[in-house]
BAZA-699136 format. One line per field, with one value per residue (C-alpha): residue in one letter; x, z, y. Coordinates in steps of 0.25 Angstrom, whole numbers, plus 5000, padded with zeros to 4 digits. Layout:
N
resn	[a, ...];
x	[X, ...];
z	[Z, ...];
y	[Y, ...];
This chain:
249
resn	[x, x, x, x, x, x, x, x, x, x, x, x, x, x, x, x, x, x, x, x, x, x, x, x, x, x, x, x, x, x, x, x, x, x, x, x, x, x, x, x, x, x, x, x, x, x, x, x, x, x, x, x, x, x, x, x, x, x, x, x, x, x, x, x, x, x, x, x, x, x, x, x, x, x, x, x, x, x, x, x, x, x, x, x, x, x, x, x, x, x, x, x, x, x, x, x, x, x, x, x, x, x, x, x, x, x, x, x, x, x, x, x, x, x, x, x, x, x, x, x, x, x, x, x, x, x, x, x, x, x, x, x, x, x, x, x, x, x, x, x, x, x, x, x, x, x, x, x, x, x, x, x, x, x, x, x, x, x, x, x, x, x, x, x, x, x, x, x, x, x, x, x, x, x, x, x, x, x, x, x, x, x, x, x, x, x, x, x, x, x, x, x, x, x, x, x, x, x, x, x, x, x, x, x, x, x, x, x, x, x, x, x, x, x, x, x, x, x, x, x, x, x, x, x, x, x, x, x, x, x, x, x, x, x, x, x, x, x, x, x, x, x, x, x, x, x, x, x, x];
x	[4865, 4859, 4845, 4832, 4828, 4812, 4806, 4807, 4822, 4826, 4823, 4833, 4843, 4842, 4844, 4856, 4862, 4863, 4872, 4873, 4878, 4886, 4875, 4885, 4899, 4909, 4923, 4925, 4918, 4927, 4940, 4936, 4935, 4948, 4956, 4948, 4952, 4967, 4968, 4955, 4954, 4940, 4939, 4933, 4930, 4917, 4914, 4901, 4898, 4890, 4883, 4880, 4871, 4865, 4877, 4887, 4901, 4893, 4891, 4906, 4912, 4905, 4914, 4926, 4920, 4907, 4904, 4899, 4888, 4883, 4874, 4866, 4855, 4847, 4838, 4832, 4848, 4852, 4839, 4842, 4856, 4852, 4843, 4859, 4867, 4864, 4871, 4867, 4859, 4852, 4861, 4866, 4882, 4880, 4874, 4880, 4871, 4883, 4893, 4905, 4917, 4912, 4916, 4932, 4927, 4916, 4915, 4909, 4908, 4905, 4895, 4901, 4896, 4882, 4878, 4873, 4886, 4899, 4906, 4896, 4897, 4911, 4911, 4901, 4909, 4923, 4913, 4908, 4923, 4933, 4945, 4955, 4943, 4941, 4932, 4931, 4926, 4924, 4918, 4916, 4930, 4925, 4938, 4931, 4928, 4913, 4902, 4896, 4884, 4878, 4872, 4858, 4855, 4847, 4837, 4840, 4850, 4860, 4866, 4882, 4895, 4894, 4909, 4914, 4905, 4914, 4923, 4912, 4913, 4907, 4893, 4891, 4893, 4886, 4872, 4876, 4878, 4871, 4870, 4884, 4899, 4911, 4924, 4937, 4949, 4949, 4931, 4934, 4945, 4937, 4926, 4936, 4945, 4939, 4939, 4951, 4954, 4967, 4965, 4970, 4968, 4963, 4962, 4953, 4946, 4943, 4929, 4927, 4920, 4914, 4902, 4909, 4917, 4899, 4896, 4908, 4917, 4930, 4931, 4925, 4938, 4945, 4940, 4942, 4959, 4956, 4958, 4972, 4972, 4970, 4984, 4989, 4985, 4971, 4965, 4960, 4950, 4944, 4929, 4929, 4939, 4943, 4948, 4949, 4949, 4955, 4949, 4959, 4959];
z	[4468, 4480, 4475, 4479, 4494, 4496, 4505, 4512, 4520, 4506, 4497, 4507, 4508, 4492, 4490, 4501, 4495, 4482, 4488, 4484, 4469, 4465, 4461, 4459, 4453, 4467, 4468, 4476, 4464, 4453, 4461, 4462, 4445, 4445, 4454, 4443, 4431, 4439, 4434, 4423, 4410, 4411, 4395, 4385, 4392, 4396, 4409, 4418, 4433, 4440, 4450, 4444, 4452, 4444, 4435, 4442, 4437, 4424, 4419, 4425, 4418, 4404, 4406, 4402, 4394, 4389, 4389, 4404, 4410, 4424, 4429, 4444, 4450, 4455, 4443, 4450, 4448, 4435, 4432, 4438, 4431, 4417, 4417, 4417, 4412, 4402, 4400, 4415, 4418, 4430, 4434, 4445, 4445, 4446, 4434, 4423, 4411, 4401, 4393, 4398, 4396, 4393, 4402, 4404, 4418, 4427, 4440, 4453, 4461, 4476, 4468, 4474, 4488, 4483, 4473, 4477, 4471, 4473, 4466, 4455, 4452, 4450, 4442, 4433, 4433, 4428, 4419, 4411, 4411, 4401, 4403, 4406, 4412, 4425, 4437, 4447, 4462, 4471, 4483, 4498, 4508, 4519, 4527, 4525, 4540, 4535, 4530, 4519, 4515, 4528, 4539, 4541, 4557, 4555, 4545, 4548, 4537, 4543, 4530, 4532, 4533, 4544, 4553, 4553, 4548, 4536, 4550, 4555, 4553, 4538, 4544, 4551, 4542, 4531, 4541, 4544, 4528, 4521, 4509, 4506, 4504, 4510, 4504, 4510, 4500, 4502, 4499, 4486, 4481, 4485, 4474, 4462, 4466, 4456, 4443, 4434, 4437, 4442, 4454, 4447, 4461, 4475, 4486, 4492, 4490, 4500, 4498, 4491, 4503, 4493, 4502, 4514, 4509, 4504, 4517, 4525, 4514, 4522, 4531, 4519, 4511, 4524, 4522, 4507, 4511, 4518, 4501, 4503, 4513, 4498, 4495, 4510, 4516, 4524, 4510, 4514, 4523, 4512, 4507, 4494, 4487, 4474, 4465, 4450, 4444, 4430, 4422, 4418, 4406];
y	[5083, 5075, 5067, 5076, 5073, 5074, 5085, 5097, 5093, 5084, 5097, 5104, 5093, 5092, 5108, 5107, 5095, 5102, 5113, 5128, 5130, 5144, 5156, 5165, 5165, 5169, 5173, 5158, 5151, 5160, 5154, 5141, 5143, 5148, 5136, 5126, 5135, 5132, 5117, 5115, 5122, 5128, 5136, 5128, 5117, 5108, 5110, 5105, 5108, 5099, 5104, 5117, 5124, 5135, 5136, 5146, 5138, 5136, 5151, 5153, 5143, 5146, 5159, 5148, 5139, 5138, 5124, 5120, 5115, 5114, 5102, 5102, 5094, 5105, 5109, 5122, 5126, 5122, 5130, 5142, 5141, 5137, 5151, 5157, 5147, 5136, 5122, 5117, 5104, 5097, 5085, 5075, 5075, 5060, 5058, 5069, 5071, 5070, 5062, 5056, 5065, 5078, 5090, 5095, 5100, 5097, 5105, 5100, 5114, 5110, 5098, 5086, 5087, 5088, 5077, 5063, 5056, 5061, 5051, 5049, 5065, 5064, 5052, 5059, 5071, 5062, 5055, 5068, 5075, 5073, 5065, 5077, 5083, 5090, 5088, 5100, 5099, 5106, 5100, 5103, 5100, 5093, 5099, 5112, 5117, 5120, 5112, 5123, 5116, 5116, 5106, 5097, 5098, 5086, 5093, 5108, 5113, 5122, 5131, 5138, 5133, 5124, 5122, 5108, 5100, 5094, 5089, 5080, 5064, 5061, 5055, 5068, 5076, 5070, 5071, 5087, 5087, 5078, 5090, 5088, 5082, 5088, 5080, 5078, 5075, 5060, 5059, 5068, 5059, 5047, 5052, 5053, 5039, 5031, 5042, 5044, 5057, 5065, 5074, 5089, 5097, 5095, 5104, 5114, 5125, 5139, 5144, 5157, 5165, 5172, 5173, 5176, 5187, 5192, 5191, 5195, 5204, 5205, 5194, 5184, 5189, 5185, 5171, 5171, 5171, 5156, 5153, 5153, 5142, 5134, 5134, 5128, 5114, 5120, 5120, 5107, 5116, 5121, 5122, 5112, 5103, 5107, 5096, 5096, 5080, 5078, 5065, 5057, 5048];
């Protein structure tokens, strides 16, 4: 959700800088479902997902309640999805096109690291939910040991999961990755400090190496066993924070 860059190398820093959404629904995106479902009541409720890509999270959780919407700044997407899915709308999370207090859940899968405004996202989001509402993020772990959106070499982009690079002092990182956060567990906080909200859970999140597992089978479900690492202290290795807030009153 980064402002449009003109010309050749802009057009590729602005496709870049908007990320990868979901296309299809994976077995990693179904468990991330299931650990919100562990502390929100998803049924019934209003939910919206900002940064929707071409609506995968949408068309899933119309299966629990059929009153979401989905909003992205990339309007080639939002196209491409609203030929499958209705109810999605081109938008900046900065500047939400809806009322105070409306939604019981709004859900910022792997969003955060992308728009302009950080903070101004995440006050819109607080602004838009109910009090009693939920927030969902998930955003990249800086502690994470690879950097998954890829490096600039000046202006060569160099695609993959690139080692280390989330290690390197902030200036340095933020000229290899100019496209992208990664958060460590103080800069998250730092973005909700001043917003009336209880913190319901914290931690971090293994990948779903659901491609791996495509491309390698029996040594990708190797990989898949680093999950349980989630339930010890080198969970702070993970891929992305997870953090559900709570508005309070």
């Amino acid at each position: 959700m980064k402002a449009r860059a003109r010309g050749a190398w802009g057009q590729e820093m602005w496709c870049t800088s908007l990320g990868h959404p979901s296309y299809i629904w994976t077995a990693g995106l179904e468990r991330r479902l299931r650990m919100v479902l562990r502390y929100v009541p998803l049924a019934g409720r209003r939910i919206l997902d900002v940064g929707c890509g071409i609506g995968a999270f949408v068309r899933r959780l119309r299966l629990l309640s059929p009153y979401v919407w989905g909003v992205d700044v990339d309007a080639q997407r939002v196209r491409a999805g609203a030929k499958k899915v209705d109810g999605l709308a081109l938008a900046v999370g900065e500047h939400l096109p809806f009322k105070d207090e409306v939604f019981h859940v709004v859900l910022l899968h792997e969003v955060l690291e992308h728009v302009q405004d950080d903070a101004a996202t995440l006050r819109e989001c607080w602004r838009v939910v109910v009090p009693g509402g939920h927030i969902v993020i998930f955003t990249p772990n800086r502690l994470y040991p690879f950097e998954t959106h890829g490096v600039y070499l000046g202006r060569r982009y160099i695609f993959g999961n690139i080692p280390l690079v989330n290690y390197l002092p902030d200036g340095l990182r933020r000229h290899l990755v100019p496209h992208a956060r990664a958060y460590t567990t103080s800069s998250l906080r730092r973005l909700w400090r001043d917003l009336n909200v209880q913190v319901v859970v914290h931690t971090q999140v293994f990948p779903g190496f659901d491609h791996a597992i495509a491309r390698w089978g029996v040594v990708g479900r190797a990989l898949r066993r680093l999950q349980a690492l989630e339930a010890t202290p080198l969970r702070i290795l993970g891929l992305s924070h997870f953090v559900i807030l709570k508005r309070t009153a």
